[in-house]
C-alpha positions in Angstrom: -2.5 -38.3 16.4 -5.8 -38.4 14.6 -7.3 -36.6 17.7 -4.7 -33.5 17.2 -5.5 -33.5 13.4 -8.6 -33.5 13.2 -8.6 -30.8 16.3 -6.5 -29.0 14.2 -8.3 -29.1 11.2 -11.3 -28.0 13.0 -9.8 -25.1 14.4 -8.3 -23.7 11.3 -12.1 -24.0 9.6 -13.2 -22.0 12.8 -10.5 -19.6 11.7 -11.8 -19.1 8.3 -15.2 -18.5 9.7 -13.9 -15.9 12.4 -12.1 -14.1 9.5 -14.9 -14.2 7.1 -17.1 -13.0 9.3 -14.8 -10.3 10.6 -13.9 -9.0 6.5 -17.6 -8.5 6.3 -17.7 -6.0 9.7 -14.3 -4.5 8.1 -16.3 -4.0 5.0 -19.0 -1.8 6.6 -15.8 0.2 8.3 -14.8 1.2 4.9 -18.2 1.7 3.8 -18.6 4.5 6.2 -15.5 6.8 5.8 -15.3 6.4 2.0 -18.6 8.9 1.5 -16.1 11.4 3.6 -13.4 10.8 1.4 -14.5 11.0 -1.5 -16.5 14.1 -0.7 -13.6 15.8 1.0 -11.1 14.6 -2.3 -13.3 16.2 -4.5 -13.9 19.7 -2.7 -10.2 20.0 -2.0 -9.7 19.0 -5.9 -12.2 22.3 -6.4 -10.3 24.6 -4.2 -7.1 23.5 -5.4 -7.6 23.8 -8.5 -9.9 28.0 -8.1 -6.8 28.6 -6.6 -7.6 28.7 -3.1 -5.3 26.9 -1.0 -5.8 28.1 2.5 -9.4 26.9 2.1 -8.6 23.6 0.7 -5.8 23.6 4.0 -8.4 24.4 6.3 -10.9 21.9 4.8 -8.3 19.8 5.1 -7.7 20.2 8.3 -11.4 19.9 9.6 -11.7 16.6 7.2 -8.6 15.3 9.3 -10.7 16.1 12.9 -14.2 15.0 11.4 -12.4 11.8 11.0 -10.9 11.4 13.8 -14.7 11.8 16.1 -15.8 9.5 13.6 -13.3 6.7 14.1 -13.0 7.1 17.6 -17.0 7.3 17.8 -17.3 4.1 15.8 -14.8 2.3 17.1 -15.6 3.2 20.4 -19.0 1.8 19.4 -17.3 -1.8 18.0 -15.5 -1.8 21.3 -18.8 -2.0 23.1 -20.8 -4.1 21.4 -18.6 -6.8 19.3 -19.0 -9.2 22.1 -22.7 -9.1 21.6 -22.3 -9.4 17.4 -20.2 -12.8 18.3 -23.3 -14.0 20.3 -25.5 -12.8 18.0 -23.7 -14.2 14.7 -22.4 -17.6 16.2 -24.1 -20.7 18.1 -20.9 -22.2 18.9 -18.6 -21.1 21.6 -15.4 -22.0 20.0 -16.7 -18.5 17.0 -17.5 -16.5 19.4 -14.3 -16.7 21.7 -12.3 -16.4 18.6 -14.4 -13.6 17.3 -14.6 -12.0 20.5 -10.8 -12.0 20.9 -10.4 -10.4 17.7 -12.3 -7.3 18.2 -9.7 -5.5 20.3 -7.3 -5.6 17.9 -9.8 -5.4 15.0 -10.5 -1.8 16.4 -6.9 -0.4 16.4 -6.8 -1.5 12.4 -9.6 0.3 12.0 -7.9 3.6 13.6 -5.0 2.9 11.5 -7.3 1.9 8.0 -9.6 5.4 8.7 -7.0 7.4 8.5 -5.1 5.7 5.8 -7.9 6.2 3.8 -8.2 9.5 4.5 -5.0 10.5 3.7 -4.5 8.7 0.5 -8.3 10.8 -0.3 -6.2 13.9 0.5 -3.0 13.1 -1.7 -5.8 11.9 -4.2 -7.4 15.7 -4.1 -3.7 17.2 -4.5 -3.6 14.7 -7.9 -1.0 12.6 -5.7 -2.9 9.6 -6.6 0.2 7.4 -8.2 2.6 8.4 -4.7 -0.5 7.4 -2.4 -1.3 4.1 -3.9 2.0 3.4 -4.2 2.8 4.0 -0.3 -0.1 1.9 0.5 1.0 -0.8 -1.6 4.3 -0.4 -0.3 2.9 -1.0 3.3 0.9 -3.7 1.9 3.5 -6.1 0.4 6.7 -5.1 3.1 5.5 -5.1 6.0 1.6 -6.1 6.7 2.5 -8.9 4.5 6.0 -10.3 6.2 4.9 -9.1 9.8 2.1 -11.6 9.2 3.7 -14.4 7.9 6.2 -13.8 11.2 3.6 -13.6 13.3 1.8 -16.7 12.3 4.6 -19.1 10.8 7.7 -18.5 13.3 5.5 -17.5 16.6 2.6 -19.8 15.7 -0.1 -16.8 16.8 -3.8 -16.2 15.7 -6.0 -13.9 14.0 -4.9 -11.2 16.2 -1.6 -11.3 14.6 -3.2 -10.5 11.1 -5.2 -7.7 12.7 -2.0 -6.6 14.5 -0.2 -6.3 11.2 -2.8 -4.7 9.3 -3.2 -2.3 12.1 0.8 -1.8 11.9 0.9 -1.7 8.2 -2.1 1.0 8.0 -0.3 3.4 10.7 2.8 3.1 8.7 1.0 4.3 5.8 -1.2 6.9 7.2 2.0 8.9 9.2 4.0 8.3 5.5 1.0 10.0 3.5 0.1 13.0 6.4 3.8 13.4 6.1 3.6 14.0 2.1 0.6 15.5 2.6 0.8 18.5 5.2 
């Protein structure tokens, strides 16, 4: 019994590590598309407001594919080399197995994040700030939240469960706000 406790124990602090490790990668994801949003926020905000909205449309529109080579070129990217970044980071093979099992999954929620982000910059421009943070706050507490605490209480899963549900959550989120938005 001690055995499994302590195994357990040990594998939960390995967990924390993995996760730790993985918010600070997820960090530098939303470091790189928030210069886009907030550039794209504020010159939509400027044609909106001249009275030009079949420019701020099409700007729109080009912000929406801009982001989308970006996130598939980054991700693509993460894809590739997050094995190495587990070598690299971690000495132990227990890390870099877990680390190296969550960067599938870590990818998809950064498809999902990116373009909730991008969206909610959009609504944002459109002075739609209060109906975009509340939709992502929405998808926050009801279902990354409870699909989570599913995931990881009733069907005993890992860190992949988290990323699945933030990835769920964030898709959720983003089709809600393109929705309100075009």
């Amino acid at each position: 019994f001690a055995q499994q406790f302590s195994r357990l124990g040990l594998t939960k602090a390995f967990s924390v590590a993995t996760w730790a490790t993985m918010g600070v990668i997820w960090e530098i994801f939303i470091a790189l598309t928030e210069g886009l949003c907030e550039a794209a926020s504020v010159r939509i905000s400027f044609y909106l407001a001249e009275g030009f909205p079949a420019q701020a449309r099409m700007l729109a529109n080009k912000v929406v594919f801009l982001t989308f080579i970006m996130v598939l070129t980054v991700t693509s990217l993460f894809l590739v080399v997050g094995p190495n970044i587990a070598v690299t980071l971690f000495a132990d093979s227990t890390l870099q197995h877990l680390f190296g099992q969550l960067v599938g999954m870590t990818g998809l929620a950064n498809v999902s994040m990116t373009f909730a982000q991008i969206y909610w910059s959009l609504a944002g421009a459109q002075g739609r700030y209060g109906m975009a943070s509340a939709t992502i706050l929405f998808c926050r507490w009801f279902i990354i939240i409870p699909l989570a605490a599913v995931f990881i209480y009733r069907y005993l899963y890992d860190l992949r469960a988290v990323a699945g549900s933030i990835a769920v959550g964030y898709a959720v989120a983003a089709f809600c706000l393109a929705y309100s938005i075009f």
